[in-house]
Structures are given as structure tokens and as C-alpha cells.
SEKOLKOL-15486 format. One line per field, with one value per residue (C-alpha): residue in three letters; x, y, z. Coordinates in nm, 2 decimals. Layout:
r: c(ALA ...)
east: c(X ...)
north: c(Y ...)
up: c(Z ...)
This chain:
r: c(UNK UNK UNK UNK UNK UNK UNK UNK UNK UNK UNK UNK UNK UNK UNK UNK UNK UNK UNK UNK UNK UNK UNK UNK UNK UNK UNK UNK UNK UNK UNK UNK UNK UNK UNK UNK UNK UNK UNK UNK UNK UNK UNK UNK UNK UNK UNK UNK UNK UNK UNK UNK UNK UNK UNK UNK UNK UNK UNK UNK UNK UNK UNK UNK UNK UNK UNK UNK UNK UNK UNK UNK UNK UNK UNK UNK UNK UNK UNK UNK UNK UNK UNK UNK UNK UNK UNK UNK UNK UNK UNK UNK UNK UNK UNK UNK UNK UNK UNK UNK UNK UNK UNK UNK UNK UNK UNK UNK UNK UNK UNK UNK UNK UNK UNK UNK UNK UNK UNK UNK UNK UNK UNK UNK UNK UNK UNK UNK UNK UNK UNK UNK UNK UNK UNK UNK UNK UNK UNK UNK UNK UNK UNK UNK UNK UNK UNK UNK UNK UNK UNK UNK UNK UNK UNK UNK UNK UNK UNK UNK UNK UNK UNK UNK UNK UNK UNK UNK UNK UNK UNK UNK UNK UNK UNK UNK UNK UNK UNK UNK UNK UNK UNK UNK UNK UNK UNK UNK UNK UNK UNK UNK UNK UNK UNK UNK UNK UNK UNK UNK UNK UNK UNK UNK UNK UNK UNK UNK UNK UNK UNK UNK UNK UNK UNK UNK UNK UNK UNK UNK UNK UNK UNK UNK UNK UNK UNK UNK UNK UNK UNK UNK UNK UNK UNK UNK UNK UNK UNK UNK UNK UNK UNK UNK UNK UNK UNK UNK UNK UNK UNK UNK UNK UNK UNK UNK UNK UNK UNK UNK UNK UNK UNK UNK UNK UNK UNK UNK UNK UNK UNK UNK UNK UNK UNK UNK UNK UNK UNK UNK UNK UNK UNK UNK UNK UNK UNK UNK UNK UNK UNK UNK UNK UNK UNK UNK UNK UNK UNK UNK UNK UNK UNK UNK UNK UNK UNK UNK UNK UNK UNK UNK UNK UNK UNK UNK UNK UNK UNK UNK UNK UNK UNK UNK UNK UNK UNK UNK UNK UNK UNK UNK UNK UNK UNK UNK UNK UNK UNK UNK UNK UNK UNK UNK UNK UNK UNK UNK UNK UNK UNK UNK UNK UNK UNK UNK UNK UNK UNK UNK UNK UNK UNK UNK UNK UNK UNK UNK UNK UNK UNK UNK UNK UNK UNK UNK UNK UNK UNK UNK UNK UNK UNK UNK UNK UNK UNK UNK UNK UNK UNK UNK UNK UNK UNK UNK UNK UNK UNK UNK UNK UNK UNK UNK UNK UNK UNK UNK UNK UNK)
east: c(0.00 0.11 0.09 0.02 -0.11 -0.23 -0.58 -0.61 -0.48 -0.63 -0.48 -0.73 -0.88 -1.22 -1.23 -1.53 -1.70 -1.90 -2.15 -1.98 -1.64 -1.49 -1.57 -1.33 -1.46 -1.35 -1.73 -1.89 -2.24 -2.28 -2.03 -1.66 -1.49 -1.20 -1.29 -1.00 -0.78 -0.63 -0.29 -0.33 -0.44 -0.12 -0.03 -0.35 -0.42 -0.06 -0.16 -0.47 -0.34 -0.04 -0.15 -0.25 -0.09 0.26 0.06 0.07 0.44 0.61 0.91 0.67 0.45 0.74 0.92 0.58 0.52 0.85 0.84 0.48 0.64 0.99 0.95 0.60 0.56 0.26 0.05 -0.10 -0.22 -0.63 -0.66 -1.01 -1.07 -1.17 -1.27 -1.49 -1.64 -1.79 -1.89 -2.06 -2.18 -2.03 -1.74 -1.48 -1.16 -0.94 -0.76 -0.46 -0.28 -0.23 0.08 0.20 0.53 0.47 0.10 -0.17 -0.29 -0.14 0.19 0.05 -0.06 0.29 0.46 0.25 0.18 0.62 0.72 0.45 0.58 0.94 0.81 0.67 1.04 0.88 1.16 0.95 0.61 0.37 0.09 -0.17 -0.23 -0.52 -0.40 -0.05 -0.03 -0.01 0.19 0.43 0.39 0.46 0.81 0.94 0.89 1.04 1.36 1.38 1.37 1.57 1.30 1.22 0.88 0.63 0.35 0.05 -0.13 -0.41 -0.26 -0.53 -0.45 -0.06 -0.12 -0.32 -0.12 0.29 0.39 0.34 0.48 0.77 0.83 0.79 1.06 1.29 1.25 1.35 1.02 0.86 0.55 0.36 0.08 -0.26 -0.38 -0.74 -1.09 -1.12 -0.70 -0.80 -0.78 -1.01 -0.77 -0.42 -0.57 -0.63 -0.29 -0.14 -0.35 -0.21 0.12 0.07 -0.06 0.26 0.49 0.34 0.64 0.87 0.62 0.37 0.14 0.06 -0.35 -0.34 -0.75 -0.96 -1.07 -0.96 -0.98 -0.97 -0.74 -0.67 -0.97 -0.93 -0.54 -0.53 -0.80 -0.62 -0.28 -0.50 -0.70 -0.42 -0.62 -0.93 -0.74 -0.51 -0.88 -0.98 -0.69 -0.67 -1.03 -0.99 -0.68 -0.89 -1.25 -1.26 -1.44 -1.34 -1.61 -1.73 -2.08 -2.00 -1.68 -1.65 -1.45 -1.44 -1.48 -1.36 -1.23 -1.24 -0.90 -0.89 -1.25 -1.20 -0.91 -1.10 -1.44 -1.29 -1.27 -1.61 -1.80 -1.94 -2.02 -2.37 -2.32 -2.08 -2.24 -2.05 -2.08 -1.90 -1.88 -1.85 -1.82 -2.09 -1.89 -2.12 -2.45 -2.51 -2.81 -2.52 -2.35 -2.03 -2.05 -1.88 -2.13 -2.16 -2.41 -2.63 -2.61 -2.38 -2.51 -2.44 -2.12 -1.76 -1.48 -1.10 -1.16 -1.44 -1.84 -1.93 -2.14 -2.04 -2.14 -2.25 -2.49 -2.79 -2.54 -2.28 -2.01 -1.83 -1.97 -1.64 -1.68 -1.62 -1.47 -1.25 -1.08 -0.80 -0.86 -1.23 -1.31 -1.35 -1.67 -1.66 -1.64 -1.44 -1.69 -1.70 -1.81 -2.09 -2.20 -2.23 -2.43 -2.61 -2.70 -2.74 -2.47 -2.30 -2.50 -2.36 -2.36 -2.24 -2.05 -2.02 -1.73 -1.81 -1.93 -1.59 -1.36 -1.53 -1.51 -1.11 -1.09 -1.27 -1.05 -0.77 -0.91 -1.04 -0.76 -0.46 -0.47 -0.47 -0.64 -0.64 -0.90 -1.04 -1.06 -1.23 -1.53 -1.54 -1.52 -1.82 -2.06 -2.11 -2.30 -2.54 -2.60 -2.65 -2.49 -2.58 -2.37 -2.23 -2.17 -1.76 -1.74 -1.42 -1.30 -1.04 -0.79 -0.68 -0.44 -0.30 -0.35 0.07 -0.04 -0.37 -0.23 -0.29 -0.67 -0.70 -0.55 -0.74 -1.08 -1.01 -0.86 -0.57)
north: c(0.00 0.32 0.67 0.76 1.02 0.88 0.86 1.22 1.36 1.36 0.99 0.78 1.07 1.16 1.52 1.65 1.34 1.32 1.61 1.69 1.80 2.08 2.18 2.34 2.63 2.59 2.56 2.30 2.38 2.75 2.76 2.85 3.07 3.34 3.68 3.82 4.17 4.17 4.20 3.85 3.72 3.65 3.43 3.23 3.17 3.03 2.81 2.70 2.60 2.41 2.27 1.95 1.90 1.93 1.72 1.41 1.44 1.13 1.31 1.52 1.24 1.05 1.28 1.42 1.04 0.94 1.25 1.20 0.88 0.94 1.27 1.32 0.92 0.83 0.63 0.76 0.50 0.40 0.32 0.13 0.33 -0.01 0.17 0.48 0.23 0.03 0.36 0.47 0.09 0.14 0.06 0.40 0.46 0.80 0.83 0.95 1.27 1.42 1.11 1.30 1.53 1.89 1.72 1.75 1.69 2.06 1.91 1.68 2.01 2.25 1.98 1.94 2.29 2.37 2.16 2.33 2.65 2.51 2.40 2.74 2.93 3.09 3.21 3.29 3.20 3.38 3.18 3.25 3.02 3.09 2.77 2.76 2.41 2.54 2.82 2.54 2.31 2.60 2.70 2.36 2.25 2.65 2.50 2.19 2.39 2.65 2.91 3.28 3.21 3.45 3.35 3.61 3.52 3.74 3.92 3.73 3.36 3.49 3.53 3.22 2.99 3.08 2.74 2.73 3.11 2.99 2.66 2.90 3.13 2.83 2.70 3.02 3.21 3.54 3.58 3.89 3.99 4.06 4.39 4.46 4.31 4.03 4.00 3.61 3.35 3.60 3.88 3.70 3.59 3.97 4.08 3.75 3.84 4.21 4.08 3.89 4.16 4.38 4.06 3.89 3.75 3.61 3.50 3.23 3.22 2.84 2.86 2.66 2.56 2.44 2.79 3.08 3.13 2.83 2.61 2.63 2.44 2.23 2.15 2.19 1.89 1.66 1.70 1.65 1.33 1.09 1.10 0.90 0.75 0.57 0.48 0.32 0.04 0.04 -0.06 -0.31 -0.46 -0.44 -0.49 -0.65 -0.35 0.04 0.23 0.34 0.39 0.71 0.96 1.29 1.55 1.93 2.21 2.54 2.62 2.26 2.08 1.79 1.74 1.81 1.54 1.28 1.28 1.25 0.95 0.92 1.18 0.97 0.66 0.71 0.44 0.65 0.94 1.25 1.45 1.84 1.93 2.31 2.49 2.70 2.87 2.98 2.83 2.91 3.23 3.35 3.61 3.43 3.14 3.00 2.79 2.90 2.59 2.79 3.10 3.16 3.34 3.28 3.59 3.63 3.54 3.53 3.47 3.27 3.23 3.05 3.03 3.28 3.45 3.83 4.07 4.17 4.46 4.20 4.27 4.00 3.88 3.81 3.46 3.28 3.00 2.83 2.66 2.86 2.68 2.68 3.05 3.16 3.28 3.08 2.75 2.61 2.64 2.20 2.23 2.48 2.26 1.96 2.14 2.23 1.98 1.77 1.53 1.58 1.68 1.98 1.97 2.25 2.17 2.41 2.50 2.30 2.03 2.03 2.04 1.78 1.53 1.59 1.55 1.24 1.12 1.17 0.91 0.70 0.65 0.80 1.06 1.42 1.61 1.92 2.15 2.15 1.77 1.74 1.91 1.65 1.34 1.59 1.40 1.04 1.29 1.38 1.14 0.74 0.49 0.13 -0.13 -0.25 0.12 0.18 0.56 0.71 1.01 1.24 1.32 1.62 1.72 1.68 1.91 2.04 2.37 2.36 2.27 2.63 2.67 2.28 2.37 2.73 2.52 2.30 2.46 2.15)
up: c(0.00 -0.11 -0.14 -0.53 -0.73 -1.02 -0.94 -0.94 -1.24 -1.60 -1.66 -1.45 -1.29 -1.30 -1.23 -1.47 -1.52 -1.21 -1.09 -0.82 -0.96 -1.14 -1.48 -1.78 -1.65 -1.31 -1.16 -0.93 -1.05 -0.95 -0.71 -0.83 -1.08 -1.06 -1.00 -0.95 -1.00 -1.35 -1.26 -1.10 -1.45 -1.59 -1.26 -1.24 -1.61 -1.64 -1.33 -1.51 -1.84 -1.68 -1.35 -1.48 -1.75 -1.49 -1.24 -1.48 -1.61 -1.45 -1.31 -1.10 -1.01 -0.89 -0.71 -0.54 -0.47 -0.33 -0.09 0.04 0.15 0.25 0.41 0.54 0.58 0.40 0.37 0.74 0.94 0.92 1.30 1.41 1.75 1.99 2.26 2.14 1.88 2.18 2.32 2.04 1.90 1.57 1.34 1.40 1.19 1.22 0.94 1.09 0.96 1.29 1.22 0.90 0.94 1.05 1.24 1.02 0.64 0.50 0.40 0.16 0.00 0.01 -0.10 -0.41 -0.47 -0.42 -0.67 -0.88 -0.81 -0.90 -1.25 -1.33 -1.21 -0.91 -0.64 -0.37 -0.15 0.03 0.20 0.47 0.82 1.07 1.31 1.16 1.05 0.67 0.77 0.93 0.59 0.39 0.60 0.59 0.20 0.13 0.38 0.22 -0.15 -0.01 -0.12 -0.01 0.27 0.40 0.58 0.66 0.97 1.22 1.49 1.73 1.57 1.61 1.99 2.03 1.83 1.97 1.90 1.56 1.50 1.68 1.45 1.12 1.21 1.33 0.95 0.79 0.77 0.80 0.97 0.91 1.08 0.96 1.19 1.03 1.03 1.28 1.24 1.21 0.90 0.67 0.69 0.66 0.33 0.23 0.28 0.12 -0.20 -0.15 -0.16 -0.44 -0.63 -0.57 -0.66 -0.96 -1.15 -0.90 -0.64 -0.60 -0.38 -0.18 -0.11 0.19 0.14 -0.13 -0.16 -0.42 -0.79 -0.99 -1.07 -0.70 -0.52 -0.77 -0.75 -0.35 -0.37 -0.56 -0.37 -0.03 -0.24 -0.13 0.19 0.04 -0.22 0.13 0.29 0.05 -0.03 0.40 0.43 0.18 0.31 0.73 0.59 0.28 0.09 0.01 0.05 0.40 0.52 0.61 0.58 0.84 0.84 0.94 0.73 0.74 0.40 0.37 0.23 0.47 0.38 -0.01 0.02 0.26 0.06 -0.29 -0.45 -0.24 -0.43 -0.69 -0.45 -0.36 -0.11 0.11 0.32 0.32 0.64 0.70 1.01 1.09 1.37 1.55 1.78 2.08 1.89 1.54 1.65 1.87 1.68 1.70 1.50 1.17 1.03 0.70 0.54 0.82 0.84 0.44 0.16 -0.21 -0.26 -0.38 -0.15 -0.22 -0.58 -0.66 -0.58 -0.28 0.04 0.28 0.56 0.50 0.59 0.35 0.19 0.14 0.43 0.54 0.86 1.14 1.19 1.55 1.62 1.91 1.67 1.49 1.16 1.14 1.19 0.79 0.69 0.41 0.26 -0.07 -0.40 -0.40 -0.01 -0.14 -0.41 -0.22 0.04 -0.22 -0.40 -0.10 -0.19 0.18 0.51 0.70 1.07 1.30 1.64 1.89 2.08 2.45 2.25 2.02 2.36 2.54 2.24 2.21 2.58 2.52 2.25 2.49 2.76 2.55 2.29 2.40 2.09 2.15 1.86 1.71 1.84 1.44 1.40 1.75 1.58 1.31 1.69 1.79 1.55 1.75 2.00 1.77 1.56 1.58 1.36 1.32 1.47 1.14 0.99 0.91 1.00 0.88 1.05 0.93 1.23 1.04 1.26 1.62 1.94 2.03 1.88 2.07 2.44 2.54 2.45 2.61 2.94 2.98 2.89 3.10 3.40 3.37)
């Protein structure tokens, strides 16, 4: 068993084919598009025209390949969780990227996304982080390409988040804060965009979510599809069978999920199920629950569901969770929602901390605050007794000790 991209480019791939992914155009149904300034044309139309077509060139799957398995140590492990499975009285499996180097799924993405850049002769990366995990993804493929890094991230997320500031500037990175708006995930993006704007030859800029102008939802979620793509030859070696009943994961922008419910979208046996995060309850004001509370609008580049008031400002989302506070979700994410291929549920905070506490006792796994959202589920809904639910661990909880222990009082 392992790690391979060939499933997800245009040789074997089935991006296009199925209603649920992208089109030429760059649309999943209404959701989608690039709207962006035109001196970022130049940058994303030569992204467009040559993202796939560099994606299935055997040098780059091979080396892509051979350091998704010698450097972040793919395949991730599918663990069945004994003990929260009898709790629960189903079949559970955490797909385990919390295992992956750097702690969570993001390096499967800036590890894709810099040899890209390499291929096109960029010399230097921006990229955004809201819980730094991408920001710390980004930093270490720049180190081990020996590339020019900066990393954008809110002045709040900044504060809240020291360990993983710390790790970027240990790997050669420089972390600029984002002072305006909510100073979160939203407005890190907005200065990396500005930057990228004022440096459009030299610089590329590594989306960190399956969010932005096409090609970028679309590419970011075919780097991150090695997660369903590893589910589903694990289940068959442990069960016997690929598909799942069910597959979970939470959403902000949504690349863990984009990744874990991929080669899933078109299996009408699997159920597909976002979690997102209400904050302090989705009426509260502070919330992030966008399949709730989101309105069709333009975001970072292309048409999705986001959260706005009737004039169109962006509404600040909430969330505990440093990753899952965007007041958006990626245009696929939209159009599943949408079309009710996936079913949207939104965790709240208290209910988020006490099922990563509980993953603690009960497994020995600390997880990040983001993927204890996704854990969150089993307490709202029931699963049969033979159901194989598949949970993506997105990442683990280091970075998220701080928030733990002041919950907590530990």
C-alpha cells in the first residue's frame, strides 16, 4: 500500500465526469470561478493552463510520490478506534494525519503545490495560516527547497497559536501579521492576496485551502486526495471493501475534507458528512457555520457560500478553533451542500472540547481543536452497529495545548 497520485490527475482521474467535480470552466455547478484583479491574471491563467498538465508528467509524479512517502511518511495510518467504537456501538476509523510530518494533512498540499511552483520558475512563496499548520507546511517545503517564505497570519490567531509562529521562524520564515478586520484566517488571506498583487512575476502564492480562484480548489484537492485515495486500499486490506458507510471530516475552507471525501463523491453508497463549527451556537453572533447561516457571494476569488450581511459585508466569523473561523467555505463544499450530496452539521465549541478530551481518555490521541469538531458527531447522531465511519484526524493538538489547558482549567 502506497501513497500515489495517479488517481487524481487527468490519466485515470475523473475530475469533470462526475456532478460533483470541477468543470473546464472551473465551476462545481454554481459555485466556483476566478474573480480576481487583472494583474493577477497573468499568474492564475498560467496556473490554469499548466496545473494538470505538470501534475501528470512522471518526473513530477514520482518525485511528489516518493516524498509524500519518505518525508512526510505516507501512507498515514487507518486506526479502528476499539474503545470509542464500543462507546458509540459502531465501526470507527481515524484516518490518521495528525501522524503525517509537520502534524496534520497541510503538508500533503505544500509539498505538491512547491514543486508546482518550482516547474513554473517561481523564487519565492507567500501563503496564509489561521491555526498555523499550513503556515508550518509552507516554511518547511520552502527549507527543504531552499526558497524565499512568508506567511500572513491574524494578529489574534498569532497570539493564540505561539507554538506554531515559533516553528515558522525556526524553519527560515517570515511571519507577518494581519492587523485589520477580525485580524483572524479571513484577513491573513487579504494581505497574502495584496502581496501577491505587488509581486506577480517572482512570487507564488501556496493557497493553503480548497478555496480561491480556480485552478486552486481544484489542484489543493487533488494534492490533499491521497487521503481517500489511502482509505480506501486500508479498508480493503482491514474490511474487505473500500467504500465506507460514512466519511466525516471538518470544514472550514475545507481541504482535509475536499481530500477525505474525494474518490467518495461519486459513491452514492458512502455518506458524506461536513462538520462546521458554531462557535457559541449558530443564533449566537459568533458562530462560523456557514451551510447555516452563508449566503451565495464572492470570497478570495471565486463564488461560494459565505457568511455576510444583506449589503454584502463579510460577517467576522467565531470559532474556538483557529482553523475553522473563515466565513466561508471552498466552492466544492458549497456545491455539495447544495445539492445535497454531503449533510452539514455545526458543532459548537463546549461540544468540540469535550469530544477531544474524550478522544484523549479513551484513545490515547490528542487532537487538534479542528478535527475534535469533526469526533463531535457520534454525540449527535447514531450509527448502526455495522456502519464503518471514517473520520479524518486532520491534525494533532501540540499547537492547541494552550486553549486545552485554559478550557479545561488542567
Amino acid at each position: 500500500m502506497s501513497a500515489t497520485i495517479n488517481s487524481i490527475t487527468p490519466i485515470g482521474g475523473n475530475a469533470g465526469k462526475g456532478a460533483y467535480h470541477v468543470s473546464e470552466r472551473g465551476y462545481y455547478g454554481e459555485f466556483g470561478g476566478a474573480f480576481i484583479p487583472e494583474m493577477l491574471y497573468p499568474n492564475v491563467e498560467e496556473l490554469r493552463q499548466k496545473y494538470l498538465e505538470v501534475m501528470s508528467e512522471p518526473s513530477f509524479k514520482q518525485e511528489f510520490n516518493k516524498l509524500l512517502k519518505d518525508y512526510v511518511g505516507r501512507p498515514s495510518p487507518l486506526y479502528f478506534a476499539k474503545r470509542m467504537s464500543e462507546k458509540y456501538e459502531t465501526r470507527i476509523y481515524l484516518k490518521r494525519e495528525d501522524l503525517n510530518h509537520t502534524g496534520a494533512h497541510k503538508i500533503n498540499n505544500t509539498i505538491g503545490q512547491i514543486l508546482m511552483a518550482r516547474r513554473l520558475g517561481k523564487t519565492r512563496i507567500i501563503a496564509e495560516t489561521g491555526a498555523g499548520q499550513h503556515g508550518v507546511a509552507t516554511a518547511t517545503v520552502c527549507a527543504l527547497t531552499g526558497m524565499e517564505c512568508v506567511v500572513y497570519m491574524g494578529e489574534i490567531d498569532i497570539a493564540r497559536q505561539a507554538p506554531n509562529v515559533a516553528r515558522m521562524k525556526m524553519l527560515g520564515a517570515e511571519v507577518r501579521p494581519a492587523l485589520s478586520g477580525s485580524r483572524t484566517l479571513k484577513d491573513a488571506t487579504n494581505e497574502a492576496i495584496r502581496d501577491w498583487i505587488n509581486n506577480p512575476v517572482d512570487t507564488h502564492y501556496i493557497i493553503g485551502s480548497a478555496i480561491g480562484p480556480h485552478p486552486y480548489p481544484d489542484m489543493v484537492t487533488r494534492f490533499q486526495s491521497v487521503i481517500s485515495e489511502e482509505i480506501r486500499a486500508q479498508l480493503l486490506e482491514q474490511e474487505g471493501r473500500e467504500n465506507p458507510d460514512y466519511v466525516v471530516a471538518c470544514i472550514g475552507g475545507g481541504s482535509n475534507a475536499a481530500g477525505t471525501f474525494y474518490h467518495f463523491l461519486d459513491e452514492e453508497d458512502v455518506n458524506i458528512i461536513a462538520v462546521e463549527a458554531a462557535g457559541k451556537g449558530i443564533d449566537s453572533g459568533e458562530s462560523a457555520a456557514t451551510s447555516v447561516l452563508g449566503h451565495q457571494g464572492i470570497i478570495h476569488g471565486c463564488r461560494t457560500l459565505l457568511m455576510q450581511t444583506e449589503d454584502g459585508q463579510i460577517t467576522e466569523p467565531y470559532s474556538i478553533s483557529a482553523g475553522l473561523d473563515y466565513p466561508g467555505v471552498g466552492p466544492m463544499h458549497a456545491h455539495l451542500f447544495k445539492s445535497g450530496r454531503a449533510e452539514f452539521k455545526a458543532i459548537t465549541d463546549s461540544d468540540a472540547m469535550k469530544a477531544g478530551l474524550q478522544l484523549c481518555q479513551l484513545e490515547g490521541i490528542i487532537p487538534a481543536i479542528e478535527s475534535s469538531h469533526a469526533l463531535a458527531v457520534f454525540e449527535h447522531q447514531k450509527f448502526g452497529k455495522d456502519d464503518i465511519v471514517v473520520v479524518a484526524l486532520s491534525g494533532r493538538g501540540d499547537k492547541d495545548l494552550n486553549t486545552y489547558i485554559d478550557y479545561f482549567s488542567l
